[in-house]
GUPALO-400190 format. One line per 8 residues: number of its first residue (from 1); their letters; for each residue x, y, z of N, C-alpha, C. Coordinates in steps of 0.1 Angstrom, whole numbers, plus 5000, padded with zeros to 4 digits. Layout:
NUM) A) X,Y,Z,X,Y,Z,X,Y,Z  ...
***
This chain:
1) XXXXXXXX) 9364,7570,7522,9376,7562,7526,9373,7547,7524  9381,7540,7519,9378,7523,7514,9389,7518,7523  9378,7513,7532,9382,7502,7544,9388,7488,7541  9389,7484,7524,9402,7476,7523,9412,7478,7518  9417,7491,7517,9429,7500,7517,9436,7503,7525  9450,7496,7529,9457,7498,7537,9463,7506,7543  9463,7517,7530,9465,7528,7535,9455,7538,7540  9446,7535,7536,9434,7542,7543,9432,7535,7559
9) XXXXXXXX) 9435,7523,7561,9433,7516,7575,9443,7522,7581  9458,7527,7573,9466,7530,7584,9463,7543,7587  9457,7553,7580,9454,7566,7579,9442,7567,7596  9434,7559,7594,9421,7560,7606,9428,7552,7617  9437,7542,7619,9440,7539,7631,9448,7549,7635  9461,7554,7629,9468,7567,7634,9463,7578,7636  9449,7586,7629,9441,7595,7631,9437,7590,7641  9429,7578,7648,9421,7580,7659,9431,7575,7673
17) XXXXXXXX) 9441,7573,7665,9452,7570,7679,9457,7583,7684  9463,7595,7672,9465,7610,7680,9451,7612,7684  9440,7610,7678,9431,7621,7689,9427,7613,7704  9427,7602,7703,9430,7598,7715,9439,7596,7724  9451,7603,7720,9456,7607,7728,9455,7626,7735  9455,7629,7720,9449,7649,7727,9438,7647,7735  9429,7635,7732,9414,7641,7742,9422,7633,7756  9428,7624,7758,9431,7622,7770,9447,7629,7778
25) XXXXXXXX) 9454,7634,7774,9468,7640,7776,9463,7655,7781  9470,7658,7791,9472,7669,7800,9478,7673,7789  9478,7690,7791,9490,7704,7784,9505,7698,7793  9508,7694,7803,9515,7693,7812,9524,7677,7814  9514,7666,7808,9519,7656,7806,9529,7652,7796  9542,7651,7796,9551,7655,7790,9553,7640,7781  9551,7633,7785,9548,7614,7779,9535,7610,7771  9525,7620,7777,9512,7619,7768,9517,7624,7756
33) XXXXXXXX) 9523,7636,7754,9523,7644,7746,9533,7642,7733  9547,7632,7739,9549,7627,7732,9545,7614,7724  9539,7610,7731,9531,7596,7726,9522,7601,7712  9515,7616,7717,9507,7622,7710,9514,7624,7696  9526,7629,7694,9531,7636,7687,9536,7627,7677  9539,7614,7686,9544,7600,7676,9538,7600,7664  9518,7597,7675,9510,7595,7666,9508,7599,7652  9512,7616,7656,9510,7626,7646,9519,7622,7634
41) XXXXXXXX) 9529,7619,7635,9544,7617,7628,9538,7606,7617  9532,7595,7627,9525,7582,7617,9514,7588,7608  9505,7595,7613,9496,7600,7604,9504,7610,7592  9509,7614,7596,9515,7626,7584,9520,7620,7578  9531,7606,7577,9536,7600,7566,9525,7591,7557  9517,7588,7565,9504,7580,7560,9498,7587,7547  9493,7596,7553,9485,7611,7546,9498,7613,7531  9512,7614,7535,9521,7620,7526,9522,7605,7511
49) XXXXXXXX) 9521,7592,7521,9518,7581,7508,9506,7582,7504  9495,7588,7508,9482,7581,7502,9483,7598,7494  9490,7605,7491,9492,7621,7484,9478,7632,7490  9481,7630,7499,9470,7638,7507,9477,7654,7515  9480,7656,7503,9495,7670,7514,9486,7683,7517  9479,7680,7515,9466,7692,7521,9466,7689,7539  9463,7680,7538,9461,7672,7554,9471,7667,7560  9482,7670,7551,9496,7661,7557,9498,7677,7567
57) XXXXXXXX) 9503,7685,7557,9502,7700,7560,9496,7704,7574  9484,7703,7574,9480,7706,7585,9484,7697,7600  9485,7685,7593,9491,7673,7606,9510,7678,7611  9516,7683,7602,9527,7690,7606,9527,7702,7614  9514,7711,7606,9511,7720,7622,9508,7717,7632  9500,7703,7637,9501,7700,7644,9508,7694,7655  9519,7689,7649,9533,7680,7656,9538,7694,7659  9538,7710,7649,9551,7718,7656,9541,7730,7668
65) XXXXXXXX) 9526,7725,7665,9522,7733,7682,9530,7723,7693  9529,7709,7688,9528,7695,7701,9539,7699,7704  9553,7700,7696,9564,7705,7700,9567,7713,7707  9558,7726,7707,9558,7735,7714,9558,7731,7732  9544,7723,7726,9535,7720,7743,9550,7713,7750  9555,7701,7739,9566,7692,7749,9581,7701,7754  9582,7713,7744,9596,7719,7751,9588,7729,7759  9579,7726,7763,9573,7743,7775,9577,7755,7769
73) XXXXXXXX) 9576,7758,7755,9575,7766,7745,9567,7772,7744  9571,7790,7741,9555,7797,7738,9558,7802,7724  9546,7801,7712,9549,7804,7700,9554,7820,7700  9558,7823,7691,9561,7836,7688,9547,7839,7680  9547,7857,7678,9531,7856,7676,9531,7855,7660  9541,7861,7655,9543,7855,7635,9542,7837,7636  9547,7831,7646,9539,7818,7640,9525,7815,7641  9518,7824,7654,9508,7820,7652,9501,7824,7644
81) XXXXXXXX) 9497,7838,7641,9494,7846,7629,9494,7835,7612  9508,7827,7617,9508,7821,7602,9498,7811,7606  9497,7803,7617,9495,7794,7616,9480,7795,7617  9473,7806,7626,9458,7812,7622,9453,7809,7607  9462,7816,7597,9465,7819,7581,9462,7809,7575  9468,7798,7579,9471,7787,7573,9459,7778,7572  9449,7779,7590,9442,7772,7590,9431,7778,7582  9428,7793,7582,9414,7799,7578,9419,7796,7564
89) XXXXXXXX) 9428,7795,7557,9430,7794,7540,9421,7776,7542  9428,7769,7547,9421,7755,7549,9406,7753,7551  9401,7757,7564,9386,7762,7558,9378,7765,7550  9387,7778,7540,9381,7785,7530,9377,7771,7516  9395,7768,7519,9389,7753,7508,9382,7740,7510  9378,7738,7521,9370,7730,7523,9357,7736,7527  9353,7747,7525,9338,7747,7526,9333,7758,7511  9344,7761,7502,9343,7766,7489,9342,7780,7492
97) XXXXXXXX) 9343,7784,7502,9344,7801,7505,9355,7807,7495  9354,7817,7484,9369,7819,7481,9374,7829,7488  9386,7832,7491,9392,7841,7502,9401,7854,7487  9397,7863,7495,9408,7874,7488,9421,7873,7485  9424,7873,7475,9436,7867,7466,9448,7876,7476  9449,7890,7478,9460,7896,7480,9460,7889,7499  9449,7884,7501,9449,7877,7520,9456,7868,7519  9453,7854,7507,9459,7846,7509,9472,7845,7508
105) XXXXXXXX) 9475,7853,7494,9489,7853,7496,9503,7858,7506  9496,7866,7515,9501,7875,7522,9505,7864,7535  9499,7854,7539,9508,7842,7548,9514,7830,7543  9522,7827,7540,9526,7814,7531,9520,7802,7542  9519,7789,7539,9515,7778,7548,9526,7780,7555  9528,7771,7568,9534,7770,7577,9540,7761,7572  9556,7763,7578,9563,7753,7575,9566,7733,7579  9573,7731,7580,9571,7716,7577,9575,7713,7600
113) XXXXXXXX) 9571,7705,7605,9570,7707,7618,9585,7708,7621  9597,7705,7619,9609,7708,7623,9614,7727,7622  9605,7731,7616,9608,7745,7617,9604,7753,7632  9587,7744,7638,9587,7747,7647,9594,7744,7660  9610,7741,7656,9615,7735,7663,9618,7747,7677  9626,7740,7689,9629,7753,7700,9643,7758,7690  9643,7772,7692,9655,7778,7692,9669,7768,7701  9679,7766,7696,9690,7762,7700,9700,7774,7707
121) XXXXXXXX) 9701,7764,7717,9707,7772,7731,9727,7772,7727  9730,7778,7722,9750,7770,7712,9755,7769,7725  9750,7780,7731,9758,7781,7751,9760,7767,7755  9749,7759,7758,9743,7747,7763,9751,7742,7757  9749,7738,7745,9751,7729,7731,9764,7726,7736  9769,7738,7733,9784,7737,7736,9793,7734,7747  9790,7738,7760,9793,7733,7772,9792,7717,7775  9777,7711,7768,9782,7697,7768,9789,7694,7760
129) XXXXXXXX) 9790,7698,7746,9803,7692,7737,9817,7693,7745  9822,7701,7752,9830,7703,7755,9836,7693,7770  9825,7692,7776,9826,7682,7784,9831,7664,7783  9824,7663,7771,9820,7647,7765,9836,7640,7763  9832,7630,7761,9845,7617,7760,9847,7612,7743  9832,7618,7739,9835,7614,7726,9821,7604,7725  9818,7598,7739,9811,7583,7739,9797,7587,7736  9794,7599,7746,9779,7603,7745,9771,7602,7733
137) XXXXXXXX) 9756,7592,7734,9747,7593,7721,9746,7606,7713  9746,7619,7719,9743,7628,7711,9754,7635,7704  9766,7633,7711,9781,7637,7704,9783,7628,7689  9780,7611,7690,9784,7601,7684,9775,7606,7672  9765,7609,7673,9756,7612,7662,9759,7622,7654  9762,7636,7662,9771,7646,7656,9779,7642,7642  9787,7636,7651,9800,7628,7647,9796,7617,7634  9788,7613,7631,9782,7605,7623,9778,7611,7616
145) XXXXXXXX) 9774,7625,7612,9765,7632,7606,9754,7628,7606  9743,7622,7617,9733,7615,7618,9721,7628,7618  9730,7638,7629,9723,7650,7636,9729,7666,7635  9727,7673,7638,9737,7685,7641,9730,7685,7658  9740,7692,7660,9741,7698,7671,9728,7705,7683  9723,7713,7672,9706,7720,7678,9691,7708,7677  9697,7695,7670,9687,7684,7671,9692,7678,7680  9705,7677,7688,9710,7668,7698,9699,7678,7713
153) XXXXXXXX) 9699,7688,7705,9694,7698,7718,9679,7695,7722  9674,7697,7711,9660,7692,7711,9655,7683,7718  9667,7674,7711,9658,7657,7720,9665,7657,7732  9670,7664,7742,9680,7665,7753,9665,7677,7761  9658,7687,7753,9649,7690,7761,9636,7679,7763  9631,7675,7751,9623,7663,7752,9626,7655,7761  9637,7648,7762,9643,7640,7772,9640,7646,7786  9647,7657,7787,9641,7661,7801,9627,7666,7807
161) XXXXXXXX) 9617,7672,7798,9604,7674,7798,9599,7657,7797  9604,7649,7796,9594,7637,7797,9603,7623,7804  9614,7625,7807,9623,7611,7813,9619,7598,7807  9624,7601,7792,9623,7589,7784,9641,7591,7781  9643,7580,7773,9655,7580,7766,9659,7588,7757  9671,7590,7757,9679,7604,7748,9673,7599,7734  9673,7585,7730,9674,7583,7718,9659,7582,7712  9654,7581,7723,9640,7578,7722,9634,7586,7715
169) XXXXXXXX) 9635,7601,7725,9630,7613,7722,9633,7615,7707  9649,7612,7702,9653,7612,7691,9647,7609,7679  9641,7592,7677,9634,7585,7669,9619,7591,7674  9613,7601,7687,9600,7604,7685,9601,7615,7678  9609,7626,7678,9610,7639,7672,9613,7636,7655  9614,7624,7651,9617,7622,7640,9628,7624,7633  9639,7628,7642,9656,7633,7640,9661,7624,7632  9657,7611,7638,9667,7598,7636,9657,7586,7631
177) XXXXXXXX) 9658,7573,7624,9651,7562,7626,9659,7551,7637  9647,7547,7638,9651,7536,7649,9662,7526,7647  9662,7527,7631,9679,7517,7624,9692,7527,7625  9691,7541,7626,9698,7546,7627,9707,7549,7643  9695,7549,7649,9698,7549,7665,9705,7536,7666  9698,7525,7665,9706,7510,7669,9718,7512,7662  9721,7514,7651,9738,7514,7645,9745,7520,7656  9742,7535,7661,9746,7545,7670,9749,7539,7682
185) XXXXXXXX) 9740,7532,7686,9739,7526,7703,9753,7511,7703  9751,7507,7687,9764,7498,7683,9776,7504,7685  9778,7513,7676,9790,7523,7674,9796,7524,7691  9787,7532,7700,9789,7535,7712,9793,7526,7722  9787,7514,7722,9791,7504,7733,9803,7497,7725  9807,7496,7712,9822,7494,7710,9833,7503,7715  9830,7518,7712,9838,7526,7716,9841,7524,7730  9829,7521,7739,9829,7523,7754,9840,7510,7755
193) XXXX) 9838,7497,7746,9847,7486,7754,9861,7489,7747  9866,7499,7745,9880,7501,7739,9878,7503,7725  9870,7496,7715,9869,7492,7703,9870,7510,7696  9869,7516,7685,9871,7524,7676,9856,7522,7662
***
């Protein structure tokens, strides 16, 4: 790694920023863990500019366990199975082991961390759509095509597993950018003062 490469400087401060957060964050701490998971988000784009998708890959499995940890989620056992799969294929290529062709193929990598997303509740989803004024952050975004519906859910469990901001969770789950949220948070406090 060449310590006057920027991208390699951003790669080791965001790698040693998530693991210091995993070695210090409770399974339970719902704020560590998002902090955690930020981290992860920064590293995986890092890794995805410097064309490192071997490690990006694996840093996405990691955001969709974290995911798990933050919605009090238990995997299903086909993700873990894959995600077992995925790491022993990783192993095998970093220490030159070759693995049996008909093994490897038989678990595809794990997908990109939004897949490990929670299942969407429409029940839920829906009862608050149905309630709303129109005004609420996660309707407005709907409404914008910013989000669907089962990502307004997401960051609304995040939100409550950690008592951060709706939008917050939002720009940490990676749903939204943070330019996208401020347009939203614009849009909303016009609507609220009468405005359209």
């Amino acid at each position: 790694m060449d310590p006057q490469d920027p991208t390699q400087t951003a790669i080791r401060f965001s790698l040693q920023a998530a693991a210091g957060a995993a070695g210090t964050t409770d399974a339970h701490d719902g704020p560590g863990l998002v902090e955690m998971h930020r981290h992860m988000r920064e590293l995986e784009a890092h890794l995805q500019e410097d064309s490192r998708a071997d490690a990006a890959q694996i840093c996405a499995l990691a955001m969709g366990m974290t995911e798990k940890l933050i919605g009090k989620l238990h995997p299903t056992p086909d993700e873990l199975l894959s995600w077992v799969h995925f790491l022993l294929q990783h192993v095998g290529a970093m220490t030159g082991v070759p693995l049996a062709q008909d093994w490897t193929t038989a678990a595809p990598p794990p997908p990109a961390a939004k897949a490990f997303a929670p299942p969407p509740n429409p029940m839920q989803a829906d009862l608050r759509m149905a309630k709303s004024d129109g005004i609420r952050l996660g309707e407005l975004l709907v409404q914008m095509s910013f989000l669907k519906s089962e990502d307004v859910q997401r960051a609304l469990d995040v939100q409550h597993q950690t008592n951060c901001r709706l939008g917050e969770a939002m720009v940490t789950l990676g749903l939204i950018t943070q330019k996208a949220l401020d347009n939203a948070l614009r849009v909303q406090m016009r609507r609220r003062g009468g405005g359209t």
